[in-house]
N, C-alpha and C positions, 0 to 999 in steps of 0.2 A: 336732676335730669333736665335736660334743654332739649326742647321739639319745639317743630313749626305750629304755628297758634292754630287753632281751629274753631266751624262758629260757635262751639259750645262753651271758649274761652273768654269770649269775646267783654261780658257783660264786667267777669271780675278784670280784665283786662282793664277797660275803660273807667271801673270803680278805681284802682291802683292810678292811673292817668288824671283822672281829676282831682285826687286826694292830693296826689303830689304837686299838681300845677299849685292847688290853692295854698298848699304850704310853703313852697321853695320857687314860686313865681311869683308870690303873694303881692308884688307891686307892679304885676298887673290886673287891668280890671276884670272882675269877675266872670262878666258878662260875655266878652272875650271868649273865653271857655266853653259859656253854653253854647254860644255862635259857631263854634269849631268843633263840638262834639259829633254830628252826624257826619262832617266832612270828613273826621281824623277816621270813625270808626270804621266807614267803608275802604278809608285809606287799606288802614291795617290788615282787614280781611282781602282786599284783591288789587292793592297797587305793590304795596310796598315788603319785601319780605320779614317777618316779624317773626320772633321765635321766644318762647317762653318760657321763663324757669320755674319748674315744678320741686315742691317738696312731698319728697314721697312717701315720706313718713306722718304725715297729715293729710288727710279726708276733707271736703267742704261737705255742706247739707247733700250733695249728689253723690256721695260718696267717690269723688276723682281727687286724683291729687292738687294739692294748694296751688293756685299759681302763685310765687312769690314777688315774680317780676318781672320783665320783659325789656326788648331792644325790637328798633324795627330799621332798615336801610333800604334806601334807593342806590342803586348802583353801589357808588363806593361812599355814601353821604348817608350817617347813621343818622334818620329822620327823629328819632323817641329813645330813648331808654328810661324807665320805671322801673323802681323797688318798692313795695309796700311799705309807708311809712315804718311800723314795726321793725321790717327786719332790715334797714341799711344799716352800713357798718358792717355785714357780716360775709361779703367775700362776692353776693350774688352780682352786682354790676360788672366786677370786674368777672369773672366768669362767665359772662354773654355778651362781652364785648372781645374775651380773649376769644371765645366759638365762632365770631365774627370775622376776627384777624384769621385766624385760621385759613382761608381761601380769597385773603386780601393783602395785595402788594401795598395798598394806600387806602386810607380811610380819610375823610373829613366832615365837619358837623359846625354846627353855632351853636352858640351857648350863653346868653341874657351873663353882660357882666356884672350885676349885682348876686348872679348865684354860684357866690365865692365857695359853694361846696363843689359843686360841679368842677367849676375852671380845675381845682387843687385833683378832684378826682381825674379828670383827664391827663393834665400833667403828669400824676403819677402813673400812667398808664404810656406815658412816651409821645401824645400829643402836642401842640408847639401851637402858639399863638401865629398866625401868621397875617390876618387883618382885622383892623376892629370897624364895625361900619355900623349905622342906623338901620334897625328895625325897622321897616316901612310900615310896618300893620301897628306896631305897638309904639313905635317911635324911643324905643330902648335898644342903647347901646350893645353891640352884641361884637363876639369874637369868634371869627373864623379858625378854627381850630385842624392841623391834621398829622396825620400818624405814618409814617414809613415803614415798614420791615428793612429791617436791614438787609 
């Protein structure tokens, strides 16, 4: 099931968020991360719109459902998408980025080209490289990527 985040999401949201930075952005610096975490997390709750994938068939300690993973967008500019280490591979990204398309003529995003999982999942998704430019914050290479509806 995919709904809009709420603040009660918020915590395992941003656990999912920095697990994944530090594993699949691993070449950047850690610290990076801490520095962006109170910025990202107010993002999420009141800039940016953010929707979460729940597994319904699993309970945390509060008894709600798991969050598995999440996507967040500014206009048409998909800011975050997160799967909990565990469960990528298993259908969730592309399933909250298709809920996305849904009420989108165009999508676009950047995406750090060292993380060759990302680019390939995009691509397979029907996005298109269309410039590669310099990270100003991190000074990593990065690609401008974006999507059409036909």
């Amino acid at each position: 099931m995919i709904r809009k985040i709420t603040n009660e999401d918020i915590n395992s949201v941003m656990t999912i968020w920095m697990k994944g930075n530090l594993k699949y952005q691993y070449f950047i610096d850690y610290n990076k991360w801490l520095l962006e975490f109170n910025s990202f997390k107010e993002k999420l709750l009141n800039k940016y719109k953010t929707y979460v994938y729940l597994d319904e068939k699993i309970k945390n300690s509060e008894n709600q459902n798991e969050i598995l993973g999440f996507v967040s967008i500014d206009g048409n500019e998909v800011k975050a998408i997160y799967i909990k280490l565990q469960e990528r591979n298993n259908g969730i990204g592309k399933s909250l980025i298709h809920y996305i398309m849904k009420n989108k003529k165009e999508l676009h995003l950047s995406v750090y080209e060292k993380n060759t999982q990302a680019i390939l999942f995009f691509n397979h998704l029907g996005f298109r490289n269309i410039k590669i430019q310099i990270d100003e914050n991190t000074n990593q290479k990065e690609y401008i990527m974006r999507w059409k509806s036909e």
